[in-house]
Backbone as numpy.savetxt, mean C-alpha at the origin, in Angstrom:
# Nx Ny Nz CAx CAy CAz Cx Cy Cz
-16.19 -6.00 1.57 -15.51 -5.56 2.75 -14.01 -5.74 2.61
-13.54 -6.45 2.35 -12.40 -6.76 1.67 -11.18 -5.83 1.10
-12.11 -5.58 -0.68 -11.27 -4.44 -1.23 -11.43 -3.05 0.18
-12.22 -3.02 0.91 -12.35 -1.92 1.49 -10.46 -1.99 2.71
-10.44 -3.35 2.76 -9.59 -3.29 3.72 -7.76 -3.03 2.79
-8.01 -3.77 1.33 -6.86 -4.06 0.82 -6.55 -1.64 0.32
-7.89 -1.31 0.28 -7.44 0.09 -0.02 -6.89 0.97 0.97
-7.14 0.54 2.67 -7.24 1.00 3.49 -5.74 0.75 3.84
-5.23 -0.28 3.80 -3.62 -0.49 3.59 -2.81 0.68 2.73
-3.57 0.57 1.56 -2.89 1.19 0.48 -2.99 2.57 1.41
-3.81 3.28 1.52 -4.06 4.64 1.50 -2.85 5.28 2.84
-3.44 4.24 3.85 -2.10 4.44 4.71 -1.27 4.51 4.92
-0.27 3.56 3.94 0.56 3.42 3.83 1.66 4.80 2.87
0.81 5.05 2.14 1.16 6.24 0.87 1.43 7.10 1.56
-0.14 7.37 2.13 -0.44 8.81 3.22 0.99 8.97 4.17
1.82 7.47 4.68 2.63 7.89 5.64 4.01 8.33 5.25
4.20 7.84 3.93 4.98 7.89 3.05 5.32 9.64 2.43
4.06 10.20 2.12 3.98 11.43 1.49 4.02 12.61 2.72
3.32 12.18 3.96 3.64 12.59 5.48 5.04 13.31 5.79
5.88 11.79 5.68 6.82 11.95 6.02 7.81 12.99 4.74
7.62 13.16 3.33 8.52 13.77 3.14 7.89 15.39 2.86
6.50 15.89 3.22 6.02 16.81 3.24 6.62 17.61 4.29
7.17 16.90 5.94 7.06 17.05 6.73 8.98 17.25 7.02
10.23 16.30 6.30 11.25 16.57 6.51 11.63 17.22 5.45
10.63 17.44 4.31 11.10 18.37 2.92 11.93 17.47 1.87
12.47 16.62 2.51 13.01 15.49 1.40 12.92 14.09 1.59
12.90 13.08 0.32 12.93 11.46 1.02 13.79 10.99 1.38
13.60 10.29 2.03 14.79 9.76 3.10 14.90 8.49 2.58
15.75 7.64 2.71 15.42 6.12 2.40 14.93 5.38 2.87
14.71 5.66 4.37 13.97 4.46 5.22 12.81 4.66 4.69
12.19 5.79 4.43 10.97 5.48 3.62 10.47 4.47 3.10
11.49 4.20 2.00 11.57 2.72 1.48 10.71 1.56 1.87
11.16 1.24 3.15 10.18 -0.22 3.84 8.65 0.41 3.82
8.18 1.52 3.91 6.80 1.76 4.02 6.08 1.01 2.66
6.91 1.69 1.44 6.61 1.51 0.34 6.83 -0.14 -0.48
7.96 -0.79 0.25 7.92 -2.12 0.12 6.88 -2.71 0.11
5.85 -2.78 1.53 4.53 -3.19 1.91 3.45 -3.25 0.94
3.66 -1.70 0.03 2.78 -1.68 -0.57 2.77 -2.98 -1.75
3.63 -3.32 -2.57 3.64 -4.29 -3.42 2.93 -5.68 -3.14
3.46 -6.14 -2.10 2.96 -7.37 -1.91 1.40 -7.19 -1.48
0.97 -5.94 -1.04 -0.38 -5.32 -0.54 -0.91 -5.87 -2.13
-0.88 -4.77 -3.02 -1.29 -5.02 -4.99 -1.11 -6.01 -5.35
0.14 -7.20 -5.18 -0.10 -8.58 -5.53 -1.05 -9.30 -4.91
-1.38 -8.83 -3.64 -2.47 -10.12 -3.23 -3.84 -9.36 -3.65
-3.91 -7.94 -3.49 -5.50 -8.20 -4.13 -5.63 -8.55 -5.87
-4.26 -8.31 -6.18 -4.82 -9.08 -7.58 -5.02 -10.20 -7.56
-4.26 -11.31 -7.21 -4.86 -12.80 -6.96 -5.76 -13.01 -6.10
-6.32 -12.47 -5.22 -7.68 -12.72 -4.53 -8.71 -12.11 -5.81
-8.43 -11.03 -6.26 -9.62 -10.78 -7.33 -9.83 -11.69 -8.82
-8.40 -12.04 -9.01 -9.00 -13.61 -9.53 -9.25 -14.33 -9.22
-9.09 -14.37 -7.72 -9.46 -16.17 -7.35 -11.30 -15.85 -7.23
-11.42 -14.41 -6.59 -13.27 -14.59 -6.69 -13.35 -14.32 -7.99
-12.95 -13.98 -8.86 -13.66 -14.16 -10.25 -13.78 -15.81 -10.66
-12.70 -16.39 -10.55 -13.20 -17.69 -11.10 -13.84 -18.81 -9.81
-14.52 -18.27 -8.74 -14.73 -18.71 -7.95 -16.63 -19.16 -8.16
């Protein structure tokens, strides 16, 4: 249930990202903070997926 939630971040986050420059035709920079989120989103499911691997 988990990865289901850490993808569900991801997907949203992209989706609002690609939204937005489908939608003004170019990227803007505030964009930016959407895409910030995402990182620390990919760092934690990688250390949660090691921590249940060696769990």
């Amino acid at each position: 249930m988990k990865e289901w939630a850490y993808a569900g971040l991801f997907f949203d986050l992209t989706g609002a990202v690609y939204s937005g420059v489908i939608v003004s035709g170019k990227f803007d920079p505030a964009m930016l903070i959407m895409l910030i989120w995402i990182v620390p989103g990919i760092m934690s499911y990688i250390f949660w997926s090691k921590k249940m691997e060696y769990a």
